[in-house]
LOBATOR-448546 format. One record per residue (C-alpha): residue number from 1; residue in one letter; x, z, y. Coordinates in nm, 4 decimals. Layout:
residues N
MIGU   resi   resn          u          w          v
MIGU    NUM      A          X          Z          Y
...
***
This chain:
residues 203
MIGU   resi   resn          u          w          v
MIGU      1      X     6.6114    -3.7181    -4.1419
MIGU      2      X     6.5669    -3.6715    -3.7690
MIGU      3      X     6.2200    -3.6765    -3.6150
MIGU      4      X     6.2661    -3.9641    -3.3984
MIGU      5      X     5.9374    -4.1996    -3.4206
MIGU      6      X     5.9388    -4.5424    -3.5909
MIGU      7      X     5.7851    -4.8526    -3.6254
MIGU      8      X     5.6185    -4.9404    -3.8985
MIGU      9      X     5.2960    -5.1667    -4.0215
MIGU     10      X     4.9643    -5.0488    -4.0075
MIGU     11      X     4.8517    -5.1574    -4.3096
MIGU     12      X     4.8495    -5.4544    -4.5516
MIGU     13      X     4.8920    -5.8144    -4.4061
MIGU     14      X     4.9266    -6.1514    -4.5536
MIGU     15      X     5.0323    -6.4873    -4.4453
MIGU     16      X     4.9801    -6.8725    -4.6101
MIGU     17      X     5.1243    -7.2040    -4.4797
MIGU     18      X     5.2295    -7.5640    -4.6617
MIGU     19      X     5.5821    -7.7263    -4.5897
MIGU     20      X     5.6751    -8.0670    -4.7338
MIGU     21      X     5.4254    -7.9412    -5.0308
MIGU     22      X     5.5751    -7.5942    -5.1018
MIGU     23      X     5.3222    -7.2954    -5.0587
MIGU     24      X     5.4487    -7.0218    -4.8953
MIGU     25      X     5.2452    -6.6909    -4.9401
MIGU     26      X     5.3717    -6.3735    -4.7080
MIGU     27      X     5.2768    -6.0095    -4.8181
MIGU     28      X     5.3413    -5.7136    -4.6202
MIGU     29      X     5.2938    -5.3185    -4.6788
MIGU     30      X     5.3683    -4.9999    -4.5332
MIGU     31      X     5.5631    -4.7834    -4.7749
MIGU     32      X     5.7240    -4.4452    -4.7561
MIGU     33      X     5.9325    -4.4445    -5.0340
MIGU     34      X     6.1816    -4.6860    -5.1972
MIGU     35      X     5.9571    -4.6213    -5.5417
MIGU     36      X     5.6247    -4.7275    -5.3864
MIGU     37      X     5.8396    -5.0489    -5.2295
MIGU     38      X     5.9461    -5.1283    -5.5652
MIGU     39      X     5.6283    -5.0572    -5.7371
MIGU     40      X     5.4387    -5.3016    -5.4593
MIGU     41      X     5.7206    -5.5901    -5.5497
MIGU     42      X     5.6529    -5.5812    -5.9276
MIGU     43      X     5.2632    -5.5839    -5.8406
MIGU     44      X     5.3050    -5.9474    -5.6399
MIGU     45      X     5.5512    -6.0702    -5.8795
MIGU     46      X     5.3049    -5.9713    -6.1857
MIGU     47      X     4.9822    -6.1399    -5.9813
MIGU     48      X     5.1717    -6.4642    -5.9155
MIGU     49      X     5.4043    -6.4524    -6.1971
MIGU     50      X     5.3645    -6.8588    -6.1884
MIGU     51      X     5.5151    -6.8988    -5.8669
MIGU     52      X     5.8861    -7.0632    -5.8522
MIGU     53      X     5.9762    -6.7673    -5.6342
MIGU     54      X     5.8763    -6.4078    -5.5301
MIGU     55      X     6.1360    -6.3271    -5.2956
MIGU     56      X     6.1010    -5.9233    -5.1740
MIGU     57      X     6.2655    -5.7112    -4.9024
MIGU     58      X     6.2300    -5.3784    -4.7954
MIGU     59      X     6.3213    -5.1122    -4.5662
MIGU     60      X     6.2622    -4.7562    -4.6348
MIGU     61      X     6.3589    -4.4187    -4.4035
MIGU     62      X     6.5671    -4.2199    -4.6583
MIGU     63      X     6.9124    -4.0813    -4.6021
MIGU     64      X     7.0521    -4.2716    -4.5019
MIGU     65      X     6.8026    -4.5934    -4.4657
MIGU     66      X     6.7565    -4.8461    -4.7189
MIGU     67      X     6.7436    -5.1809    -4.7190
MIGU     68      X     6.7559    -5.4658    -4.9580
MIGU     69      X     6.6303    -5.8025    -5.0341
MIGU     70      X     6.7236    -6.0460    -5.3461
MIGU     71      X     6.6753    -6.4178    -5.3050
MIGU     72      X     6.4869    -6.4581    -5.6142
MIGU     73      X     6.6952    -6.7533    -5.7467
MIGU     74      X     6.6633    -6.9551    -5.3889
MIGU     75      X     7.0453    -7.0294    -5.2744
MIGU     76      X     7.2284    -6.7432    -5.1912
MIGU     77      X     7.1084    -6.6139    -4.8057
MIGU     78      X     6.8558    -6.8760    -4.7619
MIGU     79      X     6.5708    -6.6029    -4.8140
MIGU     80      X     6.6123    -6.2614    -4.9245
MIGU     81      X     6.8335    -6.2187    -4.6001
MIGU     82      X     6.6430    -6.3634    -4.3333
MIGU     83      X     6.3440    -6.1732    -4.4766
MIGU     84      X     6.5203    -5.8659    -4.4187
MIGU     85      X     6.6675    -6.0022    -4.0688
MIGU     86      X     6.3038    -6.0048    -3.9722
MIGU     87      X     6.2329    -5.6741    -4.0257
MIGU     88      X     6.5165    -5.5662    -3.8661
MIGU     89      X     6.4551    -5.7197    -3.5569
MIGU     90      X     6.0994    -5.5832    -3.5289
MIGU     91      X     6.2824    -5.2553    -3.6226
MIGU     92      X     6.0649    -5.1827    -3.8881
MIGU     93      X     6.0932    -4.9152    -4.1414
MIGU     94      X     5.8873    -4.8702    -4.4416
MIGU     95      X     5.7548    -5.1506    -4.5658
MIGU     96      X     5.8097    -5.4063    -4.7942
MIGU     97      X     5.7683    -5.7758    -4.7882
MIGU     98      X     5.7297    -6.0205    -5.0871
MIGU     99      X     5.7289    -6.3700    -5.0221
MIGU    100      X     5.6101    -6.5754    -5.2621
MIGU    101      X     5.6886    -6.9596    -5.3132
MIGU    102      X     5.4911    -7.2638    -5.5176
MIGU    103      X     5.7985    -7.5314    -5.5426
MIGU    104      X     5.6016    -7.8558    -5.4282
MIGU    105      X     5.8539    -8.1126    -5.5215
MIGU    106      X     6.0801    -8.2261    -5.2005
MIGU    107      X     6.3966    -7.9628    -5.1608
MIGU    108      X     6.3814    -7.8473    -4.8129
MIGU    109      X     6.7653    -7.7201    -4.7787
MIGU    110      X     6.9295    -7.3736    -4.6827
MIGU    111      X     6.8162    -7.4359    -4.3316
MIGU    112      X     6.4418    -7.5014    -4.3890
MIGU    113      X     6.4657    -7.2257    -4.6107
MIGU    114      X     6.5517    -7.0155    -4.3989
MIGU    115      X     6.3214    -7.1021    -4.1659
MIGU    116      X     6.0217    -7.0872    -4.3932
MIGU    117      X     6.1059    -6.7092    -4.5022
MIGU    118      X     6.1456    -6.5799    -4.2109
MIGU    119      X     5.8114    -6.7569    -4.0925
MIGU    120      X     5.6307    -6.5913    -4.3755
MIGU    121      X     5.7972    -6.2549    -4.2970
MIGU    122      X     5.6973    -6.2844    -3.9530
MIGU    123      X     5.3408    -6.4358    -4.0015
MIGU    124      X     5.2930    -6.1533    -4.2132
MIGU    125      X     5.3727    -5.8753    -4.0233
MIGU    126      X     5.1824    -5.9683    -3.7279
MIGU    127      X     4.8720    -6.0088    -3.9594
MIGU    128      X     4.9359    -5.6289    -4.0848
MIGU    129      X     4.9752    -5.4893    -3.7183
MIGU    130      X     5.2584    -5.2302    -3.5854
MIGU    131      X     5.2345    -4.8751    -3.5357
MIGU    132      X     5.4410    -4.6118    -3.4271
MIGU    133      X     5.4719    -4.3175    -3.6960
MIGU    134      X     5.6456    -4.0080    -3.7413
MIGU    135      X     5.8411    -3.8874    -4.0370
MIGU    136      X     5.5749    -3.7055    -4.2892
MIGU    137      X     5.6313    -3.4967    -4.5630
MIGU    138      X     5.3170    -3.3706    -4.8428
MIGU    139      X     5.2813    -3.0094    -4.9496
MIGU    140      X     5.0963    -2.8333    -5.2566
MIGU    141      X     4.9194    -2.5300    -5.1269
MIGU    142      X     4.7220    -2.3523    -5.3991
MIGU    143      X     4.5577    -2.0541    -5.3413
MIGU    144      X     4.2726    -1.8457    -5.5152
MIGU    145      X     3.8808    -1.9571    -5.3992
MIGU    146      X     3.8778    -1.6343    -5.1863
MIGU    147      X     4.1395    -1.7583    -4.9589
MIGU    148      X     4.0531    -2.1739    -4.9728
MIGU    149      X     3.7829    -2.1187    -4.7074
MIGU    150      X     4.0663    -1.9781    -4.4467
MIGU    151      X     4.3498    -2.2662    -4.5647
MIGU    152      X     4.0842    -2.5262    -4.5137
MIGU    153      X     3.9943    -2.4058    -4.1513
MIGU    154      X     4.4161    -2.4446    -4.0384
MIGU    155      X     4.4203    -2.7676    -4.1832
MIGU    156      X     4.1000    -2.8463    -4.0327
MIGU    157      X     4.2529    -2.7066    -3.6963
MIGU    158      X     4.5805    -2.8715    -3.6918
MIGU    159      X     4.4509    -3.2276    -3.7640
MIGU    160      X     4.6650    -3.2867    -4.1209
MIGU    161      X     4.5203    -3.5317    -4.3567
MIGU    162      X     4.4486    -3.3031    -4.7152
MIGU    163      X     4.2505    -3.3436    -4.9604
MIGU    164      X     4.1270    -3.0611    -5.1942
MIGU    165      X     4.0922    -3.0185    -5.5626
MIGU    166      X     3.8913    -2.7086    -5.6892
MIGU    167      X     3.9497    -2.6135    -5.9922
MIGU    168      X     4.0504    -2.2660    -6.1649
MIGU    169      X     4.2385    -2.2324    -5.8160
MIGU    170      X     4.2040    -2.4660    -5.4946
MIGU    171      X     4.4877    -2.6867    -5.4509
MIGU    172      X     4.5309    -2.9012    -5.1001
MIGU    173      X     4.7273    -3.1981    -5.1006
MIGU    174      X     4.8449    -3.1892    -4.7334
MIGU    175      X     5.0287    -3.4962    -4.5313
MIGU    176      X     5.2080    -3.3319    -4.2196
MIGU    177      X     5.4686    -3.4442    -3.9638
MIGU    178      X     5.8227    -3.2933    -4.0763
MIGU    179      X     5.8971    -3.1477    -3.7391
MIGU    180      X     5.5408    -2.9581    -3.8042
MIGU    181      X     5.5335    -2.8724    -4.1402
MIGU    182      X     5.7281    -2.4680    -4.0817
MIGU    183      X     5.4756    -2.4261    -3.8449
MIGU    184      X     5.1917    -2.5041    -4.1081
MIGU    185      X     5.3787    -2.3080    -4.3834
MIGU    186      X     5.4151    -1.9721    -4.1339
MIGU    187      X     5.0297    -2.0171    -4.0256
MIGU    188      X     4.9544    -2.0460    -4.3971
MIGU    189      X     5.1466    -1.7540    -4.5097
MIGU    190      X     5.0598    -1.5263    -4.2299
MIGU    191      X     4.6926    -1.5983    -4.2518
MIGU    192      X     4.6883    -1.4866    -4.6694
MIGU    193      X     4.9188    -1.2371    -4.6876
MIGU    194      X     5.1717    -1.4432    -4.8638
MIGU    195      X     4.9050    -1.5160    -5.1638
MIGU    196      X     4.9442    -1.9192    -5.0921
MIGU    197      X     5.1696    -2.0968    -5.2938
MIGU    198      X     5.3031    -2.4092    -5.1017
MIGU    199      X     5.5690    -2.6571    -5.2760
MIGU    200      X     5.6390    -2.9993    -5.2644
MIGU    201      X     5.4601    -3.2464    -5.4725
MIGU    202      X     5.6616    -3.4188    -5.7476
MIGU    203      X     5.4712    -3.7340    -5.5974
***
């Protein structure tokens, strides 16, 4: 995955609006992985597991991107598709939208459908707020307590989000830009002889 910035939300937004007496309820949030998207769908559709509906979409930087949407029994393209047509026009990548629907009696067609979804979508993105981000990746660095002092001062010193675990050894869990993270390693190496073990985290 290139290094190119995107556009993503800031952080969790919601949305709520009435239409010929169905309840439309919008939920947005950022997330970097297609897991965490499908872990944040099964949360809504567990909390309002009474709803008629709990229509998701999401799309997620991976290689290549992925996108997806189901219309959670509505007819077929009258929401899971204009959900994801709204986050394509704001260019968004990951997140992951659930809308979720309380039938209230009058059918409202494909078209006001449609429209209702995508308001949701919309309404709830705008509540969550858009920020530009760069691809990120997390590293495992353990090292021994003699050498956690000097780790903790590059971290400190490039501006990385970590945070540290001490136990029989010092581990950082580190959040860095990709196109940054060989620099980080090198620094890391070079500054304890080799002694720091850095991997990826299973998760």
């Amino acid at each position: 995955m290139t290094d190119e910035r995107y556009r993503t939300v800031a952080g969790p937004g919601e949305s709520q609006f009435t239409i010929s007496g169905s309840q439309f309820l919008g939920h947005a949030r950022p997330a970097e992985t297609v897991e965490a998207a499908e872990a944040f769908v099964e949360e809504v559709r567990a909390e309002y597991d009474d709803a008629t509906h709990n229509v998701p979409a999401y799309r997620v930087r991976a290689d290549p991107l992925r996108a997806w949407a189901s219309d959670d029994g509505e007819p077929s393209g009258s929401a899971g598709k204009p959900a994801l047509n709204v986050l394509a026009g704001q260019e968004l990548e990951n997140v992951v939208v659930v809308v979720t629907r309380y039938f209230g009696g009058t059918e409202l067609g494909v078209g006001g459908l449609v429209s209702a979804y995508s308001r949701a979508v919309k309404e709830a993105t705008e509540d969550a707020g858009v920020r530009e981000e760069r691809p990120h990746e997390r590293l495992a660095i353990t090292v021994e307590y003699d050498d956690s002092g000097t780790v903790r001062s590059i971290l400190e010193s490039e501006g990385v989000d970590f945070e540290a675990s001490y136990e029989a050894r010092v581990q950082f869990i580190v959040r860095v830009p990709t196109a940054e993270s060989d620099t980080l390693r090198d620094r890391i190496a070079s500054a304890t002889s080799g002694r720091a073990m850095v991997e990826t985290p299973e998760a």
